[in-house]
C-alpha positions in Angstrom: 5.6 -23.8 -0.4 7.2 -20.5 -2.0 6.4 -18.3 -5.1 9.9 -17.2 -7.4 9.0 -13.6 -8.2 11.1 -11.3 -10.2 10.2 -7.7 -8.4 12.5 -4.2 -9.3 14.9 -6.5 -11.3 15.2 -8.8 -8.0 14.2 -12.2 -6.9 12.6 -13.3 -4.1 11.0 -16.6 -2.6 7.7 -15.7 -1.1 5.8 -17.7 1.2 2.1 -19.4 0.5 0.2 -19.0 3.1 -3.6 -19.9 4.1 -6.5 -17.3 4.0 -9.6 -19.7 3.6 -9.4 -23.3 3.2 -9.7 -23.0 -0.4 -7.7 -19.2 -1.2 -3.9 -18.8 -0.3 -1.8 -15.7 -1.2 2.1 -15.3 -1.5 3.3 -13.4 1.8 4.9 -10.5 0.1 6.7 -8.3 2.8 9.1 -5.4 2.2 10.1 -5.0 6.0 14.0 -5.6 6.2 14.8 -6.0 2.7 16.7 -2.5 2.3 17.8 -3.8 -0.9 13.9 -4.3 -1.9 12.2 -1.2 -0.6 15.0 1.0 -2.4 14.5 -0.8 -5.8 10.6 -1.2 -5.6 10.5 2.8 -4.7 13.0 3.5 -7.6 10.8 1.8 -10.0 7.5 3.2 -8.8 8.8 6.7 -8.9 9.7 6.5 -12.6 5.9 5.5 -13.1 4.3 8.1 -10.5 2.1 11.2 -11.5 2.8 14.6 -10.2 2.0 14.4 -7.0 2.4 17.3 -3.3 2.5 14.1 -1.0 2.4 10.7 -0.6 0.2 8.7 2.1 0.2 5.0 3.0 -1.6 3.4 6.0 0.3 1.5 9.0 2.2 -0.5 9.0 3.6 -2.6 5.5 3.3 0.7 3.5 6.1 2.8 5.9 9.3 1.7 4.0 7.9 1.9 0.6 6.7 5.9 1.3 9.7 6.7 3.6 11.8 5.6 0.4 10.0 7.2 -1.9 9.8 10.4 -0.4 13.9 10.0 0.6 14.5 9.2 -3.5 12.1 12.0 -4.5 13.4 14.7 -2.1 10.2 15.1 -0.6 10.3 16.9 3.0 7.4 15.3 4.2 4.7 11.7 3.9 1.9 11.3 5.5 0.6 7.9 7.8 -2.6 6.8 8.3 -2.5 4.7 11.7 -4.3 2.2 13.0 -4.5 4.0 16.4 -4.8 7.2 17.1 -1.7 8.5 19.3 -1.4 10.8 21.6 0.6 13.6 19.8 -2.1 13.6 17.5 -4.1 17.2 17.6 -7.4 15.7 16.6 -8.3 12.5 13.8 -10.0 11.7 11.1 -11.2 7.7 10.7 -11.9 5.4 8.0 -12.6 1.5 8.2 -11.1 -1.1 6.6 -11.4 -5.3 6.4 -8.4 -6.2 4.5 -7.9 -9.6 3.4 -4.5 -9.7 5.1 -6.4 -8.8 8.7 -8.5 -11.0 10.7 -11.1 -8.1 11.8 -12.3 -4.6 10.9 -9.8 -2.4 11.9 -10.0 1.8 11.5 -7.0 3.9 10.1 -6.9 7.4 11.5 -5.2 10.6 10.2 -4.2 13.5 12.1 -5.8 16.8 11.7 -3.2 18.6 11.2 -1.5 16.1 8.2 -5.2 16.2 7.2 -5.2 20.4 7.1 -1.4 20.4 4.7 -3.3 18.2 2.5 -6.3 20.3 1.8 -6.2 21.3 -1.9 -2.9 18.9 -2.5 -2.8 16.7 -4.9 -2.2 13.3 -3.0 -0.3 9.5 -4.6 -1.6 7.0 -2.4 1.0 3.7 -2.3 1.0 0.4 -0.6 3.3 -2.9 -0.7 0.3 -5.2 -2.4 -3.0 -4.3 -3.1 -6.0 -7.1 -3.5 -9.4 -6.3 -2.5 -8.8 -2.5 -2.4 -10.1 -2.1 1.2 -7.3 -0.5 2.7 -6.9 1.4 -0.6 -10.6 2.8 -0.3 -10.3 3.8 3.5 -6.9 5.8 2.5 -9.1 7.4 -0.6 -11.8 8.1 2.3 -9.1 9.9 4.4 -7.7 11.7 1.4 -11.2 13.3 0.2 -12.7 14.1 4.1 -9.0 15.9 4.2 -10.1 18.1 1.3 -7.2 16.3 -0.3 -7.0 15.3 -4.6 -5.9 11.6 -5.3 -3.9 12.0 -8.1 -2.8 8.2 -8.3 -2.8 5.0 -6.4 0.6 3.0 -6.9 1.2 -0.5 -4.9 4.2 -2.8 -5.7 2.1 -5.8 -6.6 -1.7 -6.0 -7.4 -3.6 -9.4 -6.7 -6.1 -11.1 -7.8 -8.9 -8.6 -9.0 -6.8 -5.5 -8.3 -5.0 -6.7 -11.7 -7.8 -5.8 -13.5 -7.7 -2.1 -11.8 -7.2 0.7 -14.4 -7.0 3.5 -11.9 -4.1 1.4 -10.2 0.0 1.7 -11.0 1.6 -1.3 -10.0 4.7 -2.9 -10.5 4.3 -6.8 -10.7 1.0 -9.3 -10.9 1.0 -11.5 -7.6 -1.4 -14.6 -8.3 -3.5 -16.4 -6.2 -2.9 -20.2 -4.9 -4.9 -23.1 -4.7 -4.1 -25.2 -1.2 -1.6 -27.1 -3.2 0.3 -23.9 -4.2 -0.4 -23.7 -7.9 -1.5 -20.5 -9.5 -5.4 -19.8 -9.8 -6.3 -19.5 -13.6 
């Protein structure tokens, strides 16, 4: 089963796939599809606020802020990971259960992204927001940074994230009964 979305002026096929026995989502991913990323990030841009930097958490986000901040001319994004690495100087940690992840996982941010960001005014962005989890633990990262959330920006918002006013998205992405039609 696929879902026909219209997304930056392009279609795509996405994939239904299972979550619960009774909840299936469209697999919406951005990863290889150059011509996608670059049209999704033109699109978003026209609609972001005023903004120092951009942040997105590991891994789905990476192309969409990499393109932004390439279209924008920004010199710099930041990552939150989900493990901290080695070259890190120090982190900071928020958790997350996202509806896309089997488990609680943490996203970390270094100390020294998390020192530029003090007193910046931050757009947080992601390929498809739905529950808001990962969003929250990014907003978590951005305030114990000292950081200002200026926005929060995804390509597509599902389900209740529709209904967000705080959030600039692109498209609606619907939810799926088992037998692939759209949940009212």
């Amino acid at each position: 089963m696929v879902y026909r979305m219209t997304v930056a002026g392009l279609e795509r096929d996405l994939p239904i796939c299972k979550v619960t026995d009774s909840l299936y989502i469209a697999g919406f991913v951005i990863f290889g599809d150059q011509e996608l990323t670059v049209a999704c990030a033109r699109e978003l841009l026209k609609k972001a606020p005023e903004y120092d930097y951009i942040i997105t958490a590991e891994a789905k986000g990476i192309p969409l802020a990499h393109e932004m901040a390439r279209q924008a001319g920004d010199a710099k994004y930041f990552l939150a990971r989900k493990n901290p690495k080695l070259y890190m100087t120090g982190v900071f940690e928020s958790s997350v259960k996202s509806i896309t992840t089997a488990k609680e996982q943490k996203l970390y941010l270094d100390t020294a992204d998390a020192a530029l960001m003090q007193g910046k005014k931050i757009l947080i962005v992601d390929d498809v927001i739905s529950t808001g989890e990962s969003l929250l633990a990014l907003e978590k990262l951005v305030e114990k940074a000292g950081g200002i959330i200026c926005g929060r920006m995804a390509i597509l918002a599902e389900g209740d994230a529709q209904q967000r006013p705080d959030l600039i998205y692109l498209e609606k992405l619907p939810l799926f009964h088992p037998d692939g039609t759209v949940m009212a």
